[in-house]
N, C-alpha and C positions, 0 to 999 in steps of 0.2 A: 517570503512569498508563501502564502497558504494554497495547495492547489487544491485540495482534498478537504472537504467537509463531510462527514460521514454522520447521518442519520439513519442506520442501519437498525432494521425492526424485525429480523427474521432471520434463524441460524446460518450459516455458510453464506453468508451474502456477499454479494461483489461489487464493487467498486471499479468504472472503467475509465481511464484519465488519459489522456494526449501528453506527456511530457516533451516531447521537442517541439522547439520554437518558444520555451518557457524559462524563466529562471535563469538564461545563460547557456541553457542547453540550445545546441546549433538544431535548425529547423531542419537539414539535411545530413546525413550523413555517419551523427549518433548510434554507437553500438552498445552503448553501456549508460545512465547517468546515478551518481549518485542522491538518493536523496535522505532528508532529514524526516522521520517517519516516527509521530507522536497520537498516544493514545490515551484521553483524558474523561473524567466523569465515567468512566468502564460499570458493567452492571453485572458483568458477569466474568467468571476466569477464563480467557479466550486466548486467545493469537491472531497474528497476521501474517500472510503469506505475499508473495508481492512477485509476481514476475510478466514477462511481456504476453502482451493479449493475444493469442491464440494457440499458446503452448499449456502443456500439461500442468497442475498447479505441482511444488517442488515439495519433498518431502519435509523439507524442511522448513519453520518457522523463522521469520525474520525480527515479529515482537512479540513476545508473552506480558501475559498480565495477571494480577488477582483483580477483582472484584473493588470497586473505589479507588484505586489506582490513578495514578499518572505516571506515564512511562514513556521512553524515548529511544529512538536507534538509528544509527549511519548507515544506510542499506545500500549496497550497492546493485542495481536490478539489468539484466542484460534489456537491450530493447527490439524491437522486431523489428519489421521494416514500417508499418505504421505509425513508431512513436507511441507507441499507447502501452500502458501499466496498467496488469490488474490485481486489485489488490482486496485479498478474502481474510473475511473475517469467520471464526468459527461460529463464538454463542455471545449473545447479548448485544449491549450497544454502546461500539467505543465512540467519542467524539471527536 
């Protein structure tokens, strides 16, 4: 299941997604889910950061990339009480 399509046109951009009640993930009650977190056609050498919507982003990168890239990761992201991932990208446009 693809739940993220990213046409991202502008540095640090965000991405905001509802992950529960999707994929398996239980619609109540989730405190974690993992997901499969791919980045393809990239234009520029970037990362992805991924955590729950309305906390601090983490210091750390969940995906790096070069430039023409395709690349992939098992992420596992805490979730809030909304169900909702957000997921930044630094520079260019991964898809």
């Amino acid at each position: 299941m693809q739940w993220i399509q990213s046409r991202l046109r502008r540095p640090v951009a965000c991405i905001i997604t509802t992950v529960t009640g999707q994929g398996g993930v239980p619609a109540t009650g989730a405190t974690a889910a993992v997901l499969n977190v791919t980045a393809t056609n990239t234009t520029a050498r970037s990362y992805l950061t991924l955590h729950a919507d309305g906390e601090s982003e983490p210091l750390a990168s969940n995906l790096n990339w070069r430039a023409g890239e395709t690349v992939a990761n098992l992420v596992t992201v805490r979730l809030g009480p909304t169900g909702v991932v957000e997921v930044a990208n630094a520079f260019g446009v991964p898809r």
